[in-house]
C-alpha positions as CSV (number, residue, x, y, z in Angstrom):
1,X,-11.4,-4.7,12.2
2,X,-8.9,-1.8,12.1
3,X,-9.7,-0.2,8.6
4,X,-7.6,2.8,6.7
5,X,-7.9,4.2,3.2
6,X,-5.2,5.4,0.9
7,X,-5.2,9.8,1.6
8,X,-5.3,9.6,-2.0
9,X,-8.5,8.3,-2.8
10,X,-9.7,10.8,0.3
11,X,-8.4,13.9,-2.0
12,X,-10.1,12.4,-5.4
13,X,-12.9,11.7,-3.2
14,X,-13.6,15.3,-2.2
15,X,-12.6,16.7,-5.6
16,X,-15.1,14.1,-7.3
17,X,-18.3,15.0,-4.8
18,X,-17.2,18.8,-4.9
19,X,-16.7,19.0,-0.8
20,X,-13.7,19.9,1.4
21,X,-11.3,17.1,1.9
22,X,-11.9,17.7,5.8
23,X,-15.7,17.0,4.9
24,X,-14.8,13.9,3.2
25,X,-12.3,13.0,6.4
26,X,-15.0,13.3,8.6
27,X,-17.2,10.9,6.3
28,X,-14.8,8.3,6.0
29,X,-14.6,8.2,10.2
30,X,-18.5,8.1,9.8
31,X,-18.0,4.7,8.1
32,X,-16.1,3.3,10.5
33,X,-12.6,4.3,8.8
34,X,-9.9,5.1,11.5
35,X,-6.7,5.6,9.5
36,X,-5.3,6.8,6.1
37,X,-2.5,5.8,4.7
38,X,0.1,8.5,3.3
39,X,1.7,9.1,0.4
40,X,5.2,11.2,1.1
41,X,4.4,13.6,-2.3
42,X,1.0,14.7,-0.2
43,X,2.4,15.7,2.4
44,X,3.4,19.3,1.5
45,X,2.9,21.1,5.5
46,X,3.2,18.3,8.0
47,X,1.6,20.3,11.2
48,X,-1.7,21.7,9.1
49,X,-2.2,18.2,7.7
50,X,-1.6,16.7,12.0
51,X,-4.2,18.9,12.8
52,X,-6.6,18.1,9.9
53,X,-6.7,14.8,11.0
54,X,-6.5,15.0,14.2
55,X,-9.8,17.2,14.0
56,X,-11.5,14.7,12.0
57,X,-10.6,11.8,14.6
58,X,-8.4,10.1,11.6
59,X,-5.4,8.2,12.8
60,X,-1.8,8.0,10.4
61,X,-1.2,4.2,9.6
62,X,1.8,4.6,7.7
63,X,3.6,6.8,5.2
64,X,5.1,5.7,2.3
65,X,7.6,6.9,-0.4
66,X,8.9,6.7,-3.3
67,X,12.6,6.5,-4.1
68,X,15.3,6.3,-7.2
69,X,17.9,3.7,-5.4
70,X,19.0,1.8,-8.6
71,X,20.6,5.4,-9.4
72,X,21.9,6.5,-6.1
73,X,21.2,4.1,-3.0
74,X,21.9,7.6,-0.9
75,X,19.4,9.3,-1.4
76,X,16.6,9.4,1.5
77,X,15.2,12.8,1.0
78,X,17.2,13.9,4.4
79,X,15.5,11.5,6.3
80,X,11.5,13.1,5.5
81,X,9.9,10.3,5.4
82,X,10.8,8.9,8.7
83,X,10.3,12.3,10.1
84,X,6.8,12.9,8.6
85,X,5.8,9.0,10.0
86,X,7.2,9.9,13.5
87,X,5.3,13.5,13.9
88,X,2.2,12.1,12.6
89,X,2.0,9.3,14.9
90,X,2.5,6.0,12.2
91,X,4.1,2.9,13.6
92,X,4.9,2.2,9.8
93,X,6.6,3.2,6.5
94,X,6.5,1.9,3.2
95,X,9.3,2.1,0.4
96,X,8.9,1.7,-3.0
97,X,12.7,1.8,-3.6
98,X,13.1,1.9,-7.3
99,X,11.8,0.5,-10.5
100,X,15.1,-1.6,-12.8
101,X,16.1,1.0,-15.9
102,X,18.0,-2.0,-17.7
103,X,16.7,-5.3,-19.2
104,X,20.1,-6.6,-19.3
105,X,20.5,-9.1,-15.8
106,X,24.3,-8.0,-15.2
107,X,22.9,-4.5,-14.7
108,X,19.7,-5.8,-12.8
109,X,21.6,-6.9,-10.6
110,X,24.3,-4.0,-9.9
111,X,20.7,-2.0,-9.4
112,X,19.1,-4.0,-7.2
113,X,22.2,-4.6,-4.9
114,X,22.1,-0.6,-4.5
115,X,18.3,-0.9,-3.6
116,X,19.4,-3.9,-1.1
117,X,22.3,-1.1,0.8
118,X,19.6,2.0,0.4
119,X,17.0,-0.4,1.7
120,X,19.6,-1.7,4.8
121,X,20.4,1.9,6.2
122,X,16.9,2.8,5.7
123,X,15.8,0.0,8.0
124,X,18.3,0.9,10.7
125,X,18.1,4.2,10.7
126,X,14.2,3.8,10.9
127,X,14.2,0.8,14.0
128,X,16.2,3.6,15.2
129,X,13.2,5.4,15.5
130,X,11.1,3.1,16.4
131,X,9.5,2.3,12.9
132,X,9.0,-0.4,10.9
133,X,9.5,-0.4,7.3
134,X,7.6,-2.4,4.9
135,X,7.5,-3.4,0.9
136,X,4.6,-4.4,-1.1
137,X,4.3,-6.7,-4.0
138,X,4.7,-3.6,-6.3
139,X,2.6,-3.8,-9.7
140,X,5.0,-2.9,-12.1
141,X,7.2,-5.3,-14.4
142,X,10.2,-2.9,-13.7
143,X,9.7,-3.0,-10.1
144,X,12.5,-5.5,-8.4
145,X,9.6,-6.2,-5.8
146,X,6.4,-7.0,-8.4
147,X,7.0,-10.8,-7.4
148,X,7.2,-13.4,-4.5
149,X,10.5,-14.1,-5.8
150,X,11.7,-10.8,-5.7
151,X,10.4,-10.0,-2.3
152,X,11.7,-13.1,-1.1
153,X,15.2,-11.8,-2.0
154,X,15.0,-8.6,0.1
155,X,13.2,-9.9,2.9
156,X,15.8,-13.1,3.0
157,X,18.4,-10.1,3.4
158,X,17.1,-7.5,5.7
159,X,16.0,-8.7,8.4
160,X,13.9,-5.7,10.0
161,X,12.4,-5.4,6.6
162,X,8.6,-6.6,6.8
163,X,6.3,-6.7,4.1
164,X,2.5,-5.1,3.4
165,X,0.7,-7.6,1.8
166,X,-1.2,-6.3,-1.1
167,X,-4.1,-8.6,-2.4
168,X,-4.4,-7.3,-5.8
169,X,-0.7,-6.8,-6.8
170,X,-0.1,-10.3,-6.9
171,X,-2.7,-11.2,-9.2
172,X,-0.4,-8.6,-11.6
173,X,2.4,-10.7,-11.8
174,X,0.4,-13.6,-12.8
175,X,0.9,-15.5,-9.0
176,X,-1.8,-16.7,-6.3
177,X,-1.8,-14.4,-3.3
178,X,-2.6,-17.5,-0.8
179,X,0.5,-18.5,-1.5
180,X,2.2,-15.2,-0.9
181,X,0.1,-15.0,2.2
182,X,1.6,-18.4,2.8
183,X,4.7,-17.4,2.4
184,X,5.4,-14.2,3.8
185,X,3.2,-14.9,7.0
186,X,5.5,-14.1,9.6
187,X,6.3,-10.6,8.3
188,X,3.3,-9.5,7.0
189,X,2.1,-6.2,9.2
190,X,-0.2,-4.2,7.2
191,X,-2.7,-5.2,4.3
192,X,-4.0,-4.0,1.3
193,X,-7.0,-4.4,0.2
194,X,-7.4,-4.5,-3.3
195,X,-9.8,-6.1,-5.7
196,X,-9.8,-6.1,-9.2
197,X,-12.2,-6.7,-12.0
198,X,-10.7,-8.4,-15.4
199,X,-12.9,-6.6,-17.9
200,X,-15.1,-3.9,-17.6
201,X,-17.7,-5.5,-15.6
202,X,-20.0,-3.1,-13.1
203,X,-20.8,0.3,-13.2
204,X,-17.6,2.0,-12.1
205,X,-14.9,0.2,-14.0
206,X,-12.4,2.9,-13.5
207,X,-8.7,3.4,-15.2
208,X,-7.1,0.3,-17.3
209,X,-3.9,-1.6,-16.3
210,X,-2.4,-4.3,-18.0
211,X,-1.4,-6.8,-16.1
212,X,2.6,-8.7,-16.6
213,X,0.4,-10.7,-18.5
214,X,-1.6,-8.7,-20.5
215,X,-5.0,-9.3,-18.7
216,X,-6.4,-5.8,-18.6
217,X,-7.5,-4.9,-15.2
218,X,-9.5,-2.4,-13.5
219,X,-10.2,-0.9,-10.1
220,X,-13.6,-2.0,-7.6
221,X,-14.6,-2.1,-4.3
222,X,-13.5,-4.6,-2.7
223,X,-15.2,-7.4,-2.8
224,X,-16.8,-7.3,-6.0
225,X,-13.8,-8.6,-8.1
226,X,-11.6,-11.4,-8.6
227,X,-9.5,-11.7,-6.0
228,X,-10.2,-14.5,-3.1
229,X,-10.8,-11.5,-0.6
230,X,-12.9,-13.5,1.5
231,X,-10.1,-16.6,1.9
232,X,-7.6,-13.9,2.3
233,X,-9.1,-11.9,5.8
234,X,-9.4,-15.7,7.1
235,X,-5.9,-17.0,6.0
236,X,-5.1,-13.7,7.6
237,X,-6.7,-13.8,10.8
238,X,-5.6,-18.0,11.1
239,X,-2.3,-17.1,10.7
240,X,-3.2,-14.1,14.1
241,X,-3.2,-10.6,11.7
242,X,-4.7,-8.2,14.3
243,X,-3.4,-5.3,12.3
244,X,-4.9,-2.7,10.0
245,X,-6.5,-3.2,6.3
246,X,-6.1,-0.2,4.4
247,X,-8.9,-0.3,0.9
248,X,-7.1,0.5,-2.3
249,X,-7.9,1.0,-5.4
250,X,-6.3,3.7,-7.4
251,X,-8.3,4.8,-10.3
252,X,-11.4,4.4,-9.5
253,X,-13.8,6.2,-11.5
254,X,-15.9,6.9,-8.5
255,X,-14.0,6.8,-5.2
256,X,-16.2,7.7,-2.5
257,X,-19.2,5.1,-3.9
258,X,-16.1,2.2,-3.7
259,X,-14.3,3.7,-0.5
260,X,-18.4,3.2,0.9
261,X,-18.5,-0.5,-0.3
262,X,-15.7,-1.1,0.3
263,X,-16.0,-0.5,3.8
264,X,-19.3,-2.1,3.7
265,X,-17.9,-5.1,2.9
266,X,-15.0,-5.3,5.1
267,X,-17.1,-4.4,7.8
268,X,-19.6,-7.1,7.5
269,X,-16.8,-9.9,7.8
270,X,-16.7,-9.0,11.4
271,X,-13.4,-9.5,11.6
């Protein structure tokens, strides 16, 4: 099993357990952890952070981004992303390509058709360079891509576009992520790992989120929560996933202790 970890949780990692972020690199390798996956805003020096990694034998899965396209479907940050994916070696990047600013549906829809043209030169541009871009199930009400529905109407539009199926974001929206595995099974190319407790059950229940539904929800290894982890890896590896699974779980009130299990438990699938 191919397993990455969000850079993030490396950084809150090493701030939490008061060592250097290369020391926490190099125990995150120890565990058996190959990749990290990139966030665009942490990326401040692209050739220090190459070398980091490199040093620490830690491989670039894919960089994502953050973008405004319901305002302005030109705007692609001159092209960084894709350059910082390309230099660093990742085969992949993620978009988060806006989140709606309107509850009114006539203007929903002018927004997301600007996200659809942002999201169509985006793809070329990056098959162009060989990379393949990717959307998750994004766990916000305002996001355009927080359901299968939603998804669906992208992915039904672009066809390069491929999707990174998260585990836990699905359970947001109130939807079963079998079925969105089900669904979405000949694009997925990257996964998420993400569990999620429903009340503030185990030792390290972390930051709140409510869900679409109100459920509040909190961060664990994975594993340990609610989500049908377990069914998921074999639904995934039925339907011939070979690719990486990258543990998440933002707000974690102890990240290295859930990056560890989390790991743990991946790892003892065999997969």
């Amino acid at each position: 099993m191919k397993l990455s970890v969000f850079y993030h949780h490396v950084l809150c990692a090493a701030q939490q357990q008061g060592v250097s972020v290369e020391e926490m690199l190099r125990r995150v390798r120890d565990l058996g952890i190959e990749y990290v996956k990139l966030d665009l805003r942490d990326v401040q020096a692209v050739e220090p952070l190459a070398r980091l990694l490199s040093g620490c034998s830690i491989k670039v899965s894919s960089v994502y981004g953050f973008y405004e396209w319901q305002k302005d479907p030109k705007a692609f940050q001159d092209w960084r992303q894709l350059e910082c994916a390309r230099f660093l070696g990742a085969g992949q990047v993620m978009v988060i390509p806006g989140l709606f600013s309107s509850h009114q549906e006539t203007e929903r829809n002018v927004q997301r058709q600007r996200m659809l043209e942002a999201m169509s030169v985006f793809c070329d541009r990056a098959a162009q360079e060989g990379l393949t871009v990717t959307i998750e199930d994004f766990d916000d009400a305002d996001s355009p891509i927080s359901t299968m529905e939603g998804m669906k109407w992208f992915t039904d539009r672009l066809p390069l576009l491929r999707v990174a199926l998260d585990t836990g974001n699905f359970f947001y929206s109130g939807e079963d992520v079998l079925q969105a595995l089900e669904l979405f099974a000949d694009r997925i190319v990257h996964v998420h790992c993400k569990d999620r407790l429903t009340g503030e059950q185990g030792p390290y229940p972390g930051e709140r989120q409510d869900s679409a539904l109100g459920v509040p929800l909190y961060p664990c290894a994975v594993g340990s929560g609610c989500i049908p982890m377990a069914r998921c890896l074999q639904r995934l590896a039925q339907a011939g996933y070979d690719g990486i699974y990258a543990i998440e779980h933002f707000g974690a009130n102890d990240y290295w202790h859930t990056i560890r299990e989390s790991a743990r438990w991946l790892l003892e699938r065999g997969l």
